[in-house]
C-alpha positions as CSV (number, residue, x, y, z in Angstrom):
1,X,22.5,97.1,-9.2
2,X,23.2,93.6,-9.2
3,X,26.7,92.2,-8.0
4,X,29.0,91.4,-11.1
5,X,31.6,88.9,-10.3
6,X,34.8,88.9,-11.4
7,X,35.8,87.2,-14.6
8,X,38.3,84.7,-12.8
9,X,35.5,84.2,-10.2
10,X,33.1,82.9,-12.7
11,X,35.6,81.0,-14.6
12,X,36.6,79.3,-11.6
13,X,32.8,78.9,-10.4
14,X,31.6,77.3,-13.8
15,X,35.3,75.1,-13.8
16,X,34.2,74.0,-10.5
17,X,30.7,73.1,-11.2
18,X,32.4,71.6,-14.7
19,X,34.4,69.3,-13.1
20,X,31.8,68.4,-10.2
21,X,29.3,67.5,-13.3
22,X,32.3,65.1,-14.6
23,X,32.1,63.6,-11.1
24,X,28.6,63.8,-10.6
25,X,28.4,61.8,-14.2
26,X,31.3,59.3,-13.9
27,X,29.6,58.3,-10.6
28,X,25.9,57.9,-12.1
29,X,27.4,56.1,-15.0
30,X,29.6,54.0,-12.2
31,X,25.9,53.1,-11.1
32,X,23.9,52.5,-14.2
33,X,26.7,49.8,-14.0
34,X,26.9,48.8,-11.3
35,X,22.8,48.4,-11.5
36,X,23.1,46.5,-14.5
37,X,25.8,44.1,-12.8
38,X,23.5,43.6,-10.2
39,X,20.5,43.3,-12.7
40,X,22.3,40.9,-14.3
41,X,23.3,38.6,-11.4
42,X,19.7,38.5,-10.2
43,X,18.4,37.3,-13.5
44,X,20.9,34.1,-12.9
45,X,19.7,34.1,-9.5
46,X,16.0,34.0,-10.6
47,X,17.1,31.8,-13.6
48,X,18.2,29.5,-10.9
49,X,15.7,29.7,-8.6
50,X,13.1,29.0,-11.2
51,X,14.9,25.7,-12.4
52,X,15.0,24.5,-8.6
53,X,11.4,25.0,-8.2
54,X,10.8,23.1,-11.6
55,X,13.2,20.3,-10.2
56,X,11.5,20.5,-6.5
57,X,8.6,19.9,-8.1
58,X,9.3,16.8,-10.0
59,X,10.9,15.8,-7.1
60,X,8.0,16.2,-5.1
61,X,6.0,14.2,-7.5
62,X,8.4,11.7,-7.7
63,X,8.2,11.2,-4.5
64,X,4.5,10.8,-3.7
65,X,4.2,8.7,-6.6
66,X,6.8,6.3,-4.7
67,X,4.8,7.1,-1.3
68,X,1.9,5.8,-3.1
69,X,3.6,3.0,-4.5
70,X,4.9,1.9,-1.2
71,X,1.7,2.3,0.6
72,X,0.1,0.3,-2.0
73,X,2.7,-2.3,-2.1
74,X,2.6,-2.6,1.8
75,X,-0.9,-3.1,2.1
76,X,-1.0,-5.7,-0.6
77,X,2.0,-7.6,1.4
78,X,-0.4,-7.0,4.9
79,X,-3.1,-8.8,2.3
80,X,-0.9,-11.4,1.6
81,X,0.2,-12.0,4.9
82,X,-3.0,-11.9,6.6
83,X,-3.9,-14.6,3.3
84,X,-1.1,-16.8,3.8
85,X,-1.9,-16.7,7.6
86,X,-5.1,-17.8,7.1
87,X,-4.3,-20.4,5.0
88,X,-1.7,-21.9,7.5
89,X,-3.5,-24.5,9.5
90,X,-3.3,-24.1,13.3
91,X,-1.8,-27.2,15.2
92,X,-5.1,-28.7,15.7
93,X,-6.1,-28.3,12.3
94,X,-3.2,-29.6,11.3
95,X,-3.5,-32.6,13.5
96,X,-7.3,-32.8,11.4
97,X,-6.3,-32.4,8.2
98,X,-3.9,-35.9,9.4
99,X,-6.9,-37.6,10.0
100,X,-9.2,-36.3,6.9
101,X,-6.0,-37.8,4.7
102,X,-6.4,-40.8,6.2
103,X,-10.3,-41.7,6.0
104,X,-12.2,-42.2,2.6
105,X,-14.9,-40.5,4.1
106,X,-12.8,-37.2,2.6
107,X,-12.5,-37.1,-1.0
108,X,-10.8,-33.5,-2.0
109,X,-11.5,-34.0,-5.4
110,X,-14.9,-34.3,-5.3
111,X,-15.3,-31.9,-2.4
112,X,-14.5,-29.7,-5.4
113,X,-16.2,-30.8,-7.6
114,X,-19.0,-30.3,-5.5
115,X,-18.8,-26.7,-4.2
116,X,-17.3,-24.4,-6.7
117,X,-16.7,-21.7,-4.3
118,X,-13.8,-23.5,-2.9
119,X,-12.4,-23.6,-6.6
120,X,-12.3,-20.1,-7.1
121,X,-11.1,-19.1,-3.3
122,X,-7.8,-20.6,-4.2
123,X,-8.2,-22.6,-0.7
124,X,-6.6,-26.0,0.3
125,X,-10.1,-28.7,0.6
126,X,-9.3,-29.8,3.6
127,X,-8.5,-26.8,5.6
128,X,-11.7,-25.2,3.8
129,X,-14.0,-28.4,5.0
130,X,-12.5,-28.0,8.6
131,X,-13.5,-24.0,8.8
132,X,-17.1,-24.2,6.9
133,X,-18.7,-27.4,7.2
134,X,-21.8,-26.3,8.9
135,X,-22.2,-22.8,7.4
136,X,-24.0,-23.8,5.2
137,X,-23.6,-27.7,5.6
138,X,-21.1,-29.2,3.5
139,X,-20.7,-33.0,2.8
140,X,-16.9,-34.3,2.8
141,X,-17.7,-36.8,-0.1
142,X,-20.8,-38.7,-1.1
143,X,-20.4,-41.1,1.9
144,X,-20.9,-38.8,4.8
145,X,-24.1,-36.6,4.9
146,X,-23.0,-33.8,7.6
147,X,-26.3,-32.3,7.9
148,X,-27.7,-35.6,9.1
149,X,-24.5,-36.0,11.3
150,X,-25.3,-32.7,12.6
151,X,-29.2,-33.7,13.1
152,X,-28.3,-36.7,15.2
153,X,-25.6,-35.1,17.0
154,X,-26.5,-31.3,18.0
155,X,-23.5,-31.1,20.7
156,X,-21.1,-31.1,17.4
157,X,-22.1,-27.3,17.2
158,X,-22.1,-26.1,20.7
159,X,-18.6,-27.8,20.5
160,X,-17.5,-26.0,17.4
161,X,-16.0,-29.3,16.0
162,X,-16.1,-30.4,12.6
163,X,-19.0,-33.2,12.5
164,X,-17.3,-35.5,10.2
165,X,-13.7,-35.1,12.9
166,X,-16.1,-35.7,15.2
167,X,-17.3,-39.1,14.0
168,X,-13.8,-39.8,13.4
169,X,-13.3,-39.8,17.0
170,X,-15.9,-42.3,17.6
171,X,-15.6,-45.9,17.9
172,X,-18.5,-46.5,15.4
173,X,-16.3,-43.4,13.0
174,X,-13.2,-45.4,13.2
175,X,-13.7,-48.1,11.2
176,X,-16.9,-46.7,8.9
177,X,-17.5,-46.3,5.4
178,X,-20.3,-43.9,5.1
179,X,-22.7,-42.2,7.2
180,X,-25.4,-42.5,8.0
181,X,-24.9,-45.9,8.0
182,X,-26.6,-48.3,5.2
183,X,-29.8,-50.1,6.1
């Protein structure tokens, strides 16, 4: 025959489990709280996280663009640089260019006019006559023929001298007014 408790034993039983339901409830409903709280709190965070990643990003763009922009810019001021050097006449150039001024043998203008190239390269006439004279051969003016200078005078390139700086240097260059010579 089965056991039958007491009345006030089951009353007190069932207020017992009554009151540990309450507890049992207050605490899961404590958590469903506290869960959304912390639901809640880790949408900002992810809210947050996504706009730094959006703002690292353009950031990061940002900054290679201006990587790219500073590359680019120092390689065109290593190209002007290495331009402007090489339009800077050494001393010895300079010290030719003196002497081109001074002869008539030189005529800049028509050392333009003559070889278009030199035009468009942007480069000073004399400093271009130094450097490429021979290659190919290039006349100063219409009163010195340096491929016939060259002809009568070889050594000029196994010296690596300008021809018509050369004649210059001569006695006969000195005080001449074309070359070859008339008659």
């Amino acid at each position: 025959m089965p056991s039958v408790e007491p009345a006030d034993e089951r009353d007190e039983a069932i207020s017992r489990l009554t009151e540990e339901l309450t507890r049992v409830r207050a605490e899961l409903a404590a958590a469903r709280r506290e869960d959304e709280g912390a639901q809640a709190r880790l949408a900002k965070l992810r809210a947050r996280r996504n706009r730094a990643e959006r703002t690292a990003e353009v950031l990061s763009q940002a900054l290679a663009a201006r990587l790219r922009l500073d590359i680019a810019r120092k390689t065109a001021d290593r190209r002007l640089l290495s331009r402007l050097q090489q339009d800077l006449p050494t001393p010895d150039e300079a010290e030719q260019l003196e002497l081109l001024r001074t002869t008539p043998l030189f005529d800049a203008a028509w050392y333009l006019r003559s070889y278009q190239d030199v035009v468009r390269s942007g480069d000073e006439p004399g400093l271009h006559f130094l450097r490429n004279a021979v290659s190919p051969f290039r006349s100063p003016s219409p009163d010195f023929d340096t491929a016939q200078y060259v002809e009568d005078h070889p050594e000029v390139l196994d010296l690596g001298v300008n021809p018509l700086v050369h004649f210059l240097m001569t006695p006969e260059g000195r005080t001449a007014e074309r070359y070859p010579p008339e008659g």
